[in-house]
C-alpha positions as CSV (number, residue, x, y, z in Angstrom):
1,X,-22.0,-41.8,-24.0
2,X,-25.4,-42.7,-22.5
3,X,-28.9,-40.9,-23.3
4,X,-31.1,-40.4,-20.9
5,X,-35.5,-39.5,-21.7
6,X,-36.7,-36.4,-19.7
7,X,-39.7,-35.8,-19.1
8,X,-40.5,-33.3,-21.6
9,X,-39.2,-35.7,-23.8
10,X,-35.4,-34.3,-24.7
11,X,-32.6,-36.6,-24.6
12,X,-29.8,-35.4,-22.4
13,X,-26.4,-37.1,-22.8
14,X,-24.5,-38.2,-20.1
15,X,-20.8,-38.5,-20.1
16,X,-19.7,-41.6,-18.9
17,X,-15.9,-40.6,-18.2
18,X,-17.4,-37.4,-16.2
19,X,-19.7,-39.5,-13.9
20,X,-16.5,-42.1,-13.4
21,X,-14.4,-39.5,-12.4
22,X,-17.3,-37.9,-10.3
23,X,-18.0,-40.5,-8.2
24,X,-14.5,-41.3,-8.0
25,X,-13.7,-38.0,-6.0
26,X,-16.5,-38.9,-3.5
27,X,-15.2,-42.4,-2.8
28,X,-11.5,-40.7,-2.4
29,X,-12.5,-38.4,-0.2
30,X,-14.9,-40.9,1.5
31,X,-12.6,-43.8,2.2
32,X,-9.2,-42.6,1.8
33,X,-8.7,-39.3,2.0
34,X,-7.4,-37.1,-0.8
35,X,-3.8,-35.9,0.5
36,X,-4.2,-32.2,0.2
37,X,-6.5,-29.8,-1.0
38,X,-4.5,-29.7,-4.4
39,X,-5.4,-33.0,-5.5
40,X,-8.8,-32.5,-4.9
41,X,-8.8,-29.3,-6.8
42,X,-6.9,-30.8,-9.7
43,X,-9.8,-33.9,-9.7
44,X,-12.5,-31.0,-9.9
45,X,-10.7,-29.4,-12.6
46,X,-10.7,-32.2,-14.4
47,X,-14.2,-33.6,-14.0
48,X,-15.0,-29.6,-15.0
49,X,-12.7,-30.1,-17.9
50,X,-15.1,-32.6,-19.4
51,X,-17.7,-29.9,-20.0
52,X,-18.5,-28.7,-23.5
53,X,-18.9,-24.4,-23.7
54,X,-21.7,-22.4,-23.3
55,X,-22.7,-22.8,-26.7
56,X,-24.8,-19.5,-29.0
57,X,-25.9,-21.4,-32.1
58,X,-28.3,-21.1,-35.0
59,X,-29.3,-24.8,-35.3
60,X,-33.0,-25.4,-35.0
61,X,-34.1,-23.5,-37.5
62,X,-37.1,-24.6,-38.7
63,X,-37.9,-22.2,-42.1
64,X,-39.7,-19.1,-42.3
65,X,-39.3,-16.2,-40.3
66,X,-35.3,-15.9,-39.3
67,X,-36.6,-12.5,-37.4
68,X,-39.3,-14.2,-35.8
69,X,-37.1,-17.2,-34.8
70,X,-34.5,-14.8,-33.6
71,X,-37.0,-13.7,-30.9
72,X,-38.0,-16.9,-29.8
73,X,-34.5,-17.6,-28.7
74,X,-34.0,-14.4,-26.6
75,X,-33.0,-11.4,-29.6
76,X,-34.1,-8.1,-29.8
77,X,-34.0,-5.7,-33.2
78,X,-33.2,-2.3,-32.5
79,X,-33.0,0.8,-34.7
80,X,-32.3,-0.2,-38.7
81,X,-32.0,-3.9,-37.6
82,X,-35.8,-3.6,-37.2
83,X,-35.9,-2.9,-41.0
84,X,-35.5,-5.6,-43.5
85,X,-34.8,-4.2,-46.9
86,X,-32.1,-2.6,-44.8
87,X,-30.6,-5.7,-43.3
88,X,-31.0,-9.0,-44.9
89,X,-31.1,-12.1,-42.4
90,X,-31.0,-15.8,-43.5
91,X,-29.5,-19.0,-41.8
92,X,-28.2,-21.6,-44.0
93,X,-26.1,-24.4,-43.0
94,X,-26.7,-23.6,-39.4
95,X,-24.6,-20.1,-39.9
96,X,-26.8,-16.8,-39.2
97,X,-26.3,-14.6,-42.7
98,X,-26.4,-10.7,-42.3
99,X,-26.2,-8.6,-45.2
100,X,-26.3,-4.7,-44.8
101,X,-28.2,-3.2,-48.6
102,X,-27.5,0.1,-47.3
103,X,-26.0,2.3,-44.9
104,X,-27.7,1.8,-41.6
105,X,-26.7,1.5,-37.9
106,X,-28.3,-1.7,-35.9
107,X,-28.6,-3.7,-33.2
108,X,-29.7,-7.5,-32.6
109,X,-29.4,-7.9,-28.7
110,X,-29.2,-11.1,-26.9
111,X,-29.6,-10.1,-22.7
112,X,-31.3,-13.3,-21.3
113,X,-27.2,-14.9,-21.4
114,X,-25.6,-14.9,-17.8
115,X,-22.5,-16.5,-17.3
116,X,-21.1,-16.0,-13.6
117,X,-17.4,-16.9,-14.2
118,X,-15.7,-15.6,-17.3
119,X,-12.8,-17.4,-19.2
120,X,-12.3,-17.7,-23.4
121,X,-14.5,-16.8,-26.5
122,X,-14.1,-18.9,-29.4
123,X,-16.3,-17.8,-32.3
124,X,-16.8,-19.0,-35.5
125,X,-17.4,-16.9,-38.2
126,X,-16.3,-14.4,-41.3
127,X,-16.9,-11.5,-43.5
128,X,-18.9,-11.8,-47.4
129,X,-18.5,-8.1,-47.8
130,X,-16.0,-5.7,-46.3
131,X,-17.8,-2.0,-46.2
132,X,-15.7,0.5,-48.0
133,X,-13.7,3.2,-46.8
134,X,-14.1,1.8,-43.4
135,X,-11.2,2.2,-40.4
136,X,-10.8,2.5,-36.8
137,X,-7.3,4.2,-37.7
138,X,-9.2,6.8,-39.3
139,X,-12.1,7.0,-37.3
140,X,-14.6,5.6,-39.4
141,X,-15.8,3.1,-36.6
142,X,-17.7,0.8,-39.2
143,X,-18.0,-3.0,-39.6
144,X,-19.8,-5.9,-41.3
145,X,-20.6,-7.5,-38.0
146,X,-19.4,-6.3,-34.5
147,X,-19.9,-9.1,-31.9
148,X,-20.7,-7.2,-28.4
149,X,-19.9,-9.0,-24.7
150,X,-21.5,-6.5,-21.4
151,X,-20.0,-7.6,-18.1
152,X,-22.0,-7.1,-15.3
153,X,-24.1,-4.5,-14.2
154,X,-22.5,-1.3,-13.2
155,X,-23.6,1.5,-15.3
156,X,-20.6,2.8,-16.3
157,X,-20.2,6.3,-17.6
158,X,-20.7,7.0,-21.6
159,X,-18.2,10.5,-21.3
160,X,-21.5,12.4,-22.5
161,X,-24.2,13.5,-20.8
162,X,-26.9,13.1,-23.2
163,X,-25.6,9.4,-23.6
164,X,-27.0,7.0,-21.3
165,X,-24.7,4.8,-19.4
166,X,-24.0,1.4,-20.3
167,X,-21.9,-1.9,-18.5
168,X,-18.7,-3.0,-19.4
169,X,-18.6,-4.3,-23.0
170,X,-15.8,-5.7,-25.4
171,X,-16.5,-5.7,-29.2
172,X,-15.1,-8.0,-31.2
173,X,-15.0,-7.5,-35.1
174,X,-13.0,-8.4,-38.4
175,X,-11.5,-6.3,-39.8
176,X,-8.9,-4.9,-43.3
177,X,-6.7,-2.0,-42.1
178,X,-7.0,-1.8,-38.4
179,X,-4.4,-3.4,-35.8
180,X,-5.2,-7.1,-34.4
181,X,-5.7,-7.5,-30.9
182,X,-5.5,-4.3,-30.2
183,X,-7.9,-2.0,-27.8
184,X,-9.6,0.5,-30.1
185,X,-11.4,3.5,-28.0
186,X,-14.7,4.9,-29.6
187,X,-16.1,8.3,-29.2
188,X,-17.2,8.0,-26.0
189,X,-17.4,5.0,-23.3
190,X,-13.9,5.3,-22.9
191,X,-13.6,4.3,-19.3
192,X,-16.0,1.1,-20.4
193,X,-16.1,0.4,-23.7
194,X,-13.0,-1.2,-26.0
195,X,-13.2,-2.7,-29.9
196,X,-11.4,-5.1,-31.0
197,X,-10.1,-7.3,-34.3
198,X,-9.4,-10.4,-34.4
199,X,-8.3,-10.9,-37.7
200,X,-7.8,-10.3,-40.8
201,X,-10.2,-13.2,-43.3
202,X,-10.3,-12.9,-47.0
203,X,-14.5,-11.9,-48.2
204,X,-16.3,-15.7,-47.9
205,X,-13.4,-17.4,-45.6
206,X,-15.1,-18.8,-42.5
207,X,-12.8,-18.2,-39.4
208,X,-12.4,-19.4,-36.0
209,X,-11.3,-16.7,-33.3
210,X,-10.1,-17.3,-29.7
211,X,-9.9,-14.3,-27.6
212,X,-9.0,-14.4,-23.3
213,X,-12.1,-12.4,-22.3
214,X,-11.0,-12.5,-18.5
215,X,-7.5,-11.2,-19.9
216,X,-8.5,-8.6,-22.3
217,X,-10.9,-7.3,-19.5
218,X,-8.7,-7.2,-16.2
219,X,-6.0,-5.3,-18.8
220,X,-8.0,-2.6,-20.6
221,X,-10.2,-1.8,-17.8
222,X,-7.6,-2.0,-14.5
223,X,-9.6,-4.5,-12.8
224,X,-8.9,-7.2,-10.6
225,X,-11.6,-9.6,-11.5
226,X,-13.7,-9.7,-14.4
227,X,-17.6,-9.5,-13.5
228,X,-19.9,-12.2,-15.1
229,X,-21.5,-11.7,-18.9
230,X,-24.9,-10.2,-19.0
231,X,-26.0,-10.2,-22.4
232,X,-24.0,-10.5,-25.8
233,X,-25.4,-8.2,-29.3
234,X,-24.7,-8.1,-32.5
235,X,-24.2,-5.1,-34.1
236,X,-24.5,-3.8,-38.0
237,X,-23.1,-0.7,-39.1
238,X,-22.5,0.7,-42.3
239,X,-24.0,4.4,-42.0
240,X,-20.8,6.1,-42.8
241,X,-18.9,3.8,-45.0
242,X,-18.6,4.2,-48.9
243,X,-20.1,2.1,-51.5
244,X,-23.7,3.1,-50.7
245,X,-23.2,1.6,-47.5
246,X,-23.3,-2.2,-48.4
247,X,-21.6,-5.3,-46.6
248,X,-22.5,-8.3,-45.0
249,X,-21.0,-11.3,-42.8
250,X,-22.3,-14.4,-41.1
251,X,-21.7,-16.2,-37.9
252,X,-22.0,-20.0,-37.2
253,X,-21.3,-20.4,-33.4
254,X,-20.1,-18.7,-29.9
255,X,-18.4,-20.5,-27.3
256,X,-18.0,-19.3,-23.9
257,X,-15.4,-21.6,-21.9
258,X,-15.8,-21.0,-18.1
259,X,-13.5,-21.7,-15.0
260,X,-17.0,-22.8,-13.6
261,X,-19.6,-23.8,-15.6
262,X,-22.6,-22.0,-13.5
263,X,-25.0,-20.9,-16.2
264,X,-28.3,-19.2,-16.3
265,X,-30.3,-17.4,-18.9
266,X,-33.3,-15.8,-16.9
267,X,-34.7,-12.2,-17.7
268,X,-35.3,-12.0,-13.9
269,X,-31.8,-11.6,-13.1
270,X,-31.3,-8.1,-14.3
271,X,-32.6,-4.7,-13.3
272,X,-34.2,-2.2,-15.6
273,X,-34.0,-4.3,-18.9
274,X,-35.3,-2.0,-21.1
275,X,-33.0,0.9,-20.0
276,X,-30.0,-1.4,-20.1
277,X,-31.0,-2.0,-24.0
278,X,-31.3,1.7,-24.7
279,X,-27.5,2.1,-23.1
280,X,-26.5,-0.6,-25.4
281,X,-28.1,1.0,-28.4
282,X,-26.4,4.0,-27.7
283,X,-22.8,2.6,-27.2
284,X,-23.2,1.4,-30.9
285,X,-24.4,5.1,-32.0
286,X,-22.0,6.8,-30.4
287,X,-19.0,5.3,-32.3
């Protein structure tokens, strides 16, 4: 591995096997010839293959203010989020610590993420406190944490018309009771919106989840391709779960693997930002 100064003073690591490989494809296909098309799409896949993930992380963190850091890196509070002795933030050991005190229904919104081509998920992660009497088989659509992915941005319709419309999302939680891996419908956004567990940790045990994004997508939606990510949330809810409402989880990293590994994160990029976050709100409301 080599390190290379920018100018601002941030090292940038090189890999040395990706640059070899690189500038081997150029001399093949300047001197010799690659024999077909597949072997120079099997050389690109390889030098691609050498990427790390789009990586969400909570390393950095510097002391003080984990709201106020939050922001800095592109999150939003909405609704009971905003409210601290409702929702208890702390990092420690790079993992981001959530802890609900009471029942309350909340948002922490991420949309300056934009990944063009969408593959896996892999997310490390778990659950301190399970909220009580809590089950998408009985239609109390609570969790500890619920990891939100949008794709693209096509308003689709919420199934009410008081309820804004929001893109595509997937939500990915832990869960007790409910089925793994499979599709759970909310109250509304069903022609957009699915929920799903990943797995079953005991309270404390950190996990690592894999899910097929570009998959789970194509299948519960009836698409052909899967649009890019626009924005990732997490969201807190407790309001109608038993034991005064309490629970809590934390969440160390997110990994995005992508067949190409085009990535921006510009505000710019999106239209009507502010009324795309109140859809978002509302697809965690309306559960």
């Amino acid at each position: 591995m080599h390190a290379v100064r920018t100018k601002g003073g941030q090292r940038l690591l090189i890999n040395r096997a990706m640059w070899i490989l690189m500038v081997s494809i150029i001399s093949a296909t300047v001197h010799f010839s690659l024999r077909n098309n597949r072997e120079l799409g099997e050389a690109v896949a390889a030098a691609e293959s050498l990427k790390g993930p789009f990586t969400v992380d909570f390393s950095g963190y510097p002391g003080g203010s984990v709201e106020k850091w939050l922001v800095t890196r592109g999150f939003n509070f909405e609704k009971d989020a905003k409210t601290r002795a409702l929702l208890g933030l702390s990092i420690t050991n790079q993992t981001l610590n959530l802890t609900a005190n009471g029942h309350l229904s909340g948002f922490i919104l991420n949309d300056s993420i934009n990944l063009d081509n969408v593959g896996r998920v892999r997310i490390t992660w778990g659950v301190t406190q399970y909220p009580q009497e809590t089950s998408y088989e009985k239609k109390v659509n609570n969790e500890a944490l619920m990891l939100y992915i949008f794709f693209g941005k096509e308003k689709i319709s919420s199934g009410h018309i008081l309820i804004p419309n929001s893109p595509y999302f997937i939500g990915l939680f832990l869960c007790q009771d409910e089925q793994v891996n499979f599709p759970y419908k909310g109250r509304y956004f069903h022609a957009g919106g699915r929920f799903v567990c990943l797995g079953k940790p005991h309270p404390g045990e950190m996990v690592v989840s894999e899910f097929d994004l570009d998959r789970a997508f194509k299948s519960y939606f009836g698409k052909q391709q899967t649009p890019g990510i626009t924005g990732i949330a997490f969201g807190i809810d407790t309001s109608k779960a038993g034991g005064g409402g309490k629970g809590g989880a934390f969440i160390k990293t997110i990994e995005f693997f992508e067949a190409s590994k085009h990535v921006t994160a510009a505000h710019s990029s999106y239209t009507d930002c502010d009324a795309t976050k109140k859809s978002w709100v509302s697809a965690q409301l309306a559960r």
